[in-house]
C-alpha positions as CSV (number, residue, x, y, z in Angstrom):
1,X,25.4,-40.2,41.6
2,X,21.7,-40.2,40.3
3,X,20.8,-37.1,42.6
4,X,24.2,-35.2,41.1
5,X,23.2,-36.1,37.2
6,X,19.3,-35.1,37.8
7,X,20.9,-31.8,39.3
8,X,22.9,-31.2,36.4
9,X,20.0,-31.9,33.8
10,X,17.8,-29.5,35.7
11,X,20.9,-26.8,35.1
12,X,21.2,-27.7,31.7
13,X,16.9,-28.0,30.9
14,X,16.6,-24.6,33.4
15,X,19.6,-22.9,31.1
16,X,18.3,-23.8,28.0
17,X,14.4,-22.4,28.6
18,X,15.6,-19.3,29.9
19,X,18.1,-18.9,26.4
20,X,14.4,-19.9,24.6
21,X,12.5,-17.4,26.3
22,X,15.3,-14.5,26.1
23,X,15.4,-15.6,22.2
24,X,11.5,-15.3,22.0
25,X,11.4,-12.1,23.6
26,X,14.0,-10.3,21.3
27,X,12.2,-12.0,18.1
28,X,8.7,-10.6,19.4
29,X,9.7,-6.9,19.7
30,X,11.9,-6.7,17.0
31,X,9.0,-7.6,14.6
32,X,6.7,-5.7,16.2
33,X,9.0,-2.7,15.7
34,X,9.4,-4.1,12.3
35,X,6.2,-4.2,11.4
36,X,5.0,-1.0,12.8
37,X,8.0,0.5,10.9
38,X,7.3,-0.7,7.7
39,X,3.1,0.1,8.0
40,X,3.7,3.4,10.2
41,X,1.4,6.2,9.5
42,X,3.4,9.2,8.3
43,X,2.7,13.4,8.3
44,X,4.7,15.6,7.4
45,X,5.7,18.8,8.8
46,X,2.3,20.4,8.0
47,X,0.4,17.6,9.8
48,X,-0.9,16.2,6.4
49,X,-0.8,12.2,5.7
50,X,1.8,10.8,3.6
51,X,-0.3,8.0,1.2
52,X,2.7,7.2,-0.5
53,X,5.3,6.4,2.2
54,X,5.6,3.3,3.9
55,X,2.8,1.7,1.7
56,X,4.0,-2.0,1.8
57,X,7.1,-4.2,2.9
58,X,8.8,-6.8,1.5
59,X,7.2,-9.9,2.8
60,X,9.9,-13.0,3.7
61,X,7.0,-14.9,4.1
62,X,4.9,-16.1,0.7
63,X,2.1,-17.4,3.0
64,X,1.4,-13.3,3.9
65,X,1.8,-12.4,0.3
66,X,0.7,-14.1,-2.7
67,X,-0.2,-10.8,-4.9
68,X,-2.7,-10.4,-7.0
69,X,-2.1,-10.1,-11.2
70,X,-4.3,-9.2,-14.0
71,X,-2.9,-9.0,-17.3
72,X,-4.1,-5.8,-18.7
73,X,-3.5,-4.8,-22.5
74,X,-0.5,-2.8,-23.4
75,X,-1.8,1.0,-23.9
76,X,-0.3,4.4,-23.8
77,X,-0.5,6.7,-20.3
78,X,-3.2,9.1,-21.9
79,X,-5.4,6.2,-22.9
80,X,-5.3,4.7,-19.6
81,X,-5.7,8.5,-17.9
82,X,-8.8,9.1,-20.4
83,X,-10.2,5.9,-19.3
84,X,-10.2,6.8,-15.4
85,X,-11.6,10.4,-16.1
86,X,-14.6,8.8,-18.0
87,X,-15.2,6.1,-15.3
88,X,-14.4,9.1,-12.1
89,X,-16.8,10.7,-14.1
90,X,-19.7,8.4,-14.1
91,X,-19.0,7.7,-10.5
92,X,-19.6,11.3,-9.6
93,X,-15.8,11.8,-8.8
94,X,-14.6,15.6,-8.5
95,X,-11.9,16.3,-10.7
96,X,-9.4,18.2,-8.0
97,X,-6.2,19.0,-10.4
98,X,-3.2,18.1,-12.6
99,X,0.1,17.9,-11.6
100,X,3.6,18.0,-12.5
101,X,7.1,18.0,-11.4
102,X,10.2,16.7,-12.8
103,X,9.2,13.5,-14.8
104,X,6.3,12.7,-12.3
105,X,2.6,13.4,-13.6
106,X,-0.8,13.0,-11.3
107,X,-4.4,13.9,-11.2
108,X,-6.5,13.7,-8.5
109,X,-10.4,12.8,-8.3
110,X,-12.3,12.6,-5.0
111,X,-16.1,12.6,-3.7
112,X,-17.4,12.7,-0.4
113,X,-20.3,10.5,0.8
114,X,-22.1,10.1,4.0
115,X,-19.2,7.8,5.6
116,X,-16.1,9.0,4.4
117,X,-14.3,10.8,1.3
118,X,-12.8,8.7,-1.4
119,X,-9.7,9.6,-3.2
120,X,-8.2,8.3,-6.4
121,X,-4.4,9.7,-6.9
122,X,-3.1,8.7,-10.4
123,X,0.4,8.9,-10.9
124,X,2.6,8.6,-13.9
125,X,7.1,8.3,-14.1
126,X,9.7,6.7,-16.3
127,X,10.1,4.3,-13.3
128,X,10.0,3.9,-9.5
129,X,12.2,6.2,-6.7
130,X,11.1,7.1,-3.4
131,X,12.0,10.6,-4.6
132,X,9.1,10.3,-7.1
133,X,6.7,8.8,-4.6
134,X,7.7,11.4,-1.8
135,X,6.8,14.1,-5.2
136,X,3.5,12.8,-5.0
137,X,2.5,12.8,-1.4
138,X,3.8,17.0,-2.5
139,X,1.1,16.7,-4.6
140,X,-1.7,14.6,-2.1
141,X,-0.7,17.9,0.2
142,X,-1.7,20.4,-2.0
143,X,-4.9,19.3,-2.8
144,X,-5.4,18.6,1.0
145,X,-4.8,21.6,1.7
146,X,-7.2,23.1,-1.3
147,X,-10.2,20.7,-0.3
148,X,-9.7,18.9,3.2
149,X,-7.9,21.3,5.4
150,X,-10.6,20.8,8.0
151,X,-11.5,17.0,7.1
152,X,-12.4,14.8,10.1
153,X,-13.8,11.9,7.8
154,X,-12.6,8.7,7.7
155,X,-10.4,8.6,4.1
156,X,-10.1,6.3,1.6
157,X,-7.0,7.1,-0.8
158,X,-6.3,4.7,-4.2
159,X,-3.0,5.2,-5.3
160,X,-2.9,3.8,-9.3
161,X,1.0,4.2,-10.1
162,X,1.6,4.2,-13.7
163,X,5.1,3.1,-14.1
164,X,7.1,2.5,-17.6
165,X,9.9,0.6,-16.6
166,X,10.7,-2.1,-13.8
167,X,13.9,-1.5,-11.7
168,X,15.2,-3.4,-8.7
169,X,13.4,-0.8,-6.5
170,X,10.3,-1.3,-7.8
171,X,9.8,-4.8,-7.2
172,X,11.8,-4.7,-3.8
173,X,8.8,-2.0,-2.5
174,X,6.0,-3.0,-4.4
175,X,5.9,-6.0,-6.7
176,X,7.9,-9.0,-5.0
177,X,6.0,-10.6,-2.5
178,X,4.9,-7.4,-0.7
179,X,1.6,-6.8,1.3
180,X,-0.4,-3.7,2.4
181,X,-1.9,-3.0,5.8
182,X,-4.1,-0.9,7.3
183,X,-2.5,0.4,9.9
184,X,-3.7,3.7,9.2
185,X,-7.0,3.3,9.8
186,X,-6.1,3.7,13.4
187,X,-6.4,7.4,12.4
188,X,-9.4,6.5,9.9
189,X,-6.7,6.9,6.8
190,X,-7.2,3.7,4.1
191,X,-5.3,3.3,1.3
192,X,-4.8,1.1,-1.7
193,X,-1.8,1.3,-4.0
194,X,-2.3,-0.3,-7.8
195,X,0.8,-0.9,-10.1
196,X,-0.1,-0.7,-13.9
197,X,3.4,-1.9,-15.0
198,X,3.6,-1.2,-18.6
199,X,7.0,-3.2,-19.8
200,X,8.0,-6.9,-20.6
201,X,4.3,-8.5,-20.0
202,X,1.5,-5.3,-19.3
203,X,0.1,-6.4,-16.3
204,X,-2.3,-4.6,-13.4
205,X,-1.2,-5.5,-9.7
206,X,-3.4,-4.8,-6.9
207,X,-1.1,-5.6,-3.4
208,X,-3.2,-8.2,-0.8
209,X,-4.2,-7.6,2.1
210,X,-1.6,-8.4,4.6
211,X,-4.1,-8.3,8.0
212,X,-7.0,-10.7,7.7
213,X,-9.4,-8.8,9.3
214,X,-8.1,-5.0,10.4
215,X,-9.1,-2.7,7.9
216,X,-11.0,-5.6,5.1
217,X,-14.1,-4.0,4.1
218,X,-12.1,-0.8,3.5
219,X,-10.0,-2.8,1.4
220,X,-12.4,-5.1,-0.5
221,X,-14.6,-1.9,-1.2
222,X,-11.4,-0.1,-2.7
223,X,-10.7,-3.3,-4.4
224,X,-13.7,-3.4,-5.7
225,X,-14.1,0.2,-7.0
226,X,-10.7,0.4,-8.4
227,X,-11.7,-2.9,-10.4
228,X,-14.9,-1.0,-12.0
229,X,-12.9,2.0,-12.8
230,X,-10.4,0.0,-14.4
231,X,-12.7,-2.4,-16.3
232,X,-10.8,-5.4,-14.4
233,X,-12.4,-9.0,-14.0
234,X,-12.1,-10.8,-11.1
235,X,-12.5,-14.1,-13.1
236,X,-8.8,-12.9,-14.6
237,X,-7.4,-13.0,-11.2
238,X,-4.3,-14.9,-10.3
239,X,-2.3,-16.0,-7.8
């Protein structure tokens, strides 16, 4: 009787590891497909990096993404705009172009250093569509093609989004709980998206880092540089 019930437990213990391990298995590659889909690096036909697709995911975990908010006075587009030129200037940023198409506005600044070129992509719409975003990696491709056709550099792209009104895709893609990773620095590509949200409370949003080590010090320079050119304190930081 003993032998028969220790036989049955091993059935039942052997059944139940091999459901736990079959579980595990499926819940490891789906979120590593998951996560390389959400942080894949992205061309498009022309071989010429998308900056503005697949920037962050929605993050179902707050651990990974507690975002960062400074609360930034309530100005018009072309002051905020004027600002930037004024600090790209100093900085000895290139003033590459203006842009626009439909209800989406950009300029682009970039300089090239010994280690890599740096790119600041300012973008300006009514509100948030992937349509809008997808208008300005049309833009980031023109200029790529005008000034970096050949460019073998490692590249550092800030993305400021000047947006005038909050909608549901906004904060699903960008401002609730999300996180950016630096997945494409596998191809030496670094970016760093920035939300100036202008309604209800003005606030400046700069996304965390999701990875705690792949791709930081791209990251905390970018950070850093994006706060100078802004005029942002880190003392105002919250989380």
């Amino acid at each position: 009787m003993n032998a028969n019930i220790w036989k049955i437990c091993d059935y039942i213990f052997g059944g139940c590891f091999v459901v736990v391990e079959v579980v595990w298995c499926y819940y490891d590659l789906y979120y590593k497909w998951y996560y390389n889909e959400a942080f894949r690096y992205t061309e498009g036909p022309d071989h010429i990096w998308k900056p503005f697709s697949n920037i962050a995911e929605y993050s179902r975990n707050p651990q990974f993404a507690s975002p960062y908010y400074y609360y930034y006075y309530r100005v018009p587009f072309e002051e905020i705009k004027n600002k930037i030129e004024q600090e790209c200037t100093s900085q000895q940023y290139i003033f590459a172009g203006a842009y626009s198409k439909k209800e989406v506005h950009s300029i682009i600044y970039w300089k090239k250093t010994e280690k890599s070129v740096e790119i600041l992509q300012l973008g300006q719409m009514q509100k948030y569509s992937e349509e809008n975003m997808q208008i300005l990696n049309e833009f980031f491709a023109h200029f790529w093609k005008q000034e970096l056709s050949a460019e073998k550099q490692k590249v550092k792209v800030i993305a400021i989004l000047c947006i005038e009104n909050a909608n549901r895709e906004l904060r699903r893609h960008l401002l609730s709980l999300c996180y950016v990773d630096q997945k494409d620095g596998e191809q030496g590509r670094y970016r760093l998206p920035v939300v100036i949200l202008h309604q209800e409370e003005p606030q400046v949003q700069i996304l965390p880092l999701y990875s705690k080590w792949r791709g930081k010090k791209e990251y905390d320079e970018m950070k850093e540089e994006v706060s100078s050119i802004l005029g942002l304190s880190t003392t105002r930081e919250e989380e």
